[in-house]
C-alpha positions, 0 to 999 in steps of 0.5 A: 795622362788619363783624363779620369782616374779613381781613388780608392781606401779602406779603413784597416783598422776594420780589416784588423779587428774582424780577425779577433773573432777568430782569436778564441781557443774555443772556435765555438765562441767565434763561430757563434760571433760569425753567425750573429752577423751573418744574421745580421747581414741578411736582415740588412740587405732585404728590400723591405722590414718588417717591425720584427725584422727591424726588432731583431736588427736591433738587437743584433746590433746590441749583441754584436756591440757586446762581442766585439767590446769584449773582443776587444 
């Protein structure tokens, strides 16, 4: 027996709503979505933030939060 092992999850619930992005007749609608939170992915992986850097971070979030409620 190993004397180390690891223990993985992942939470599917995530995994199944990211696909509702793409539910939308109009794929322009989901497009606008995927690009909000590539937006937000890039701001989020800087090193450093700048006040408008972290303005837009948050408003990004507010508008993400809005498109997946409606999503939903």
């Amino acid at each position: 027996m190993p004397s180390k092992f690891r223990i993985a999850s992942f939470n599917v619930e995530n995994l199944f709503g990211r696909s509702k992005v793409f539910n939308f007749k109009d794929h322009a609608v989901g497009d606008q979505i995927l690009g909000k939170i590539d937006e937000f992915r890039k701001l989020l992986a800087k090193d450093n933030y700048s006040a408008q850097d972290k303005q837009k971070i948050v408003d990004l979030y507010v508008q993400l939060l809005k498109d997946y409620i409606i999503v939903t």
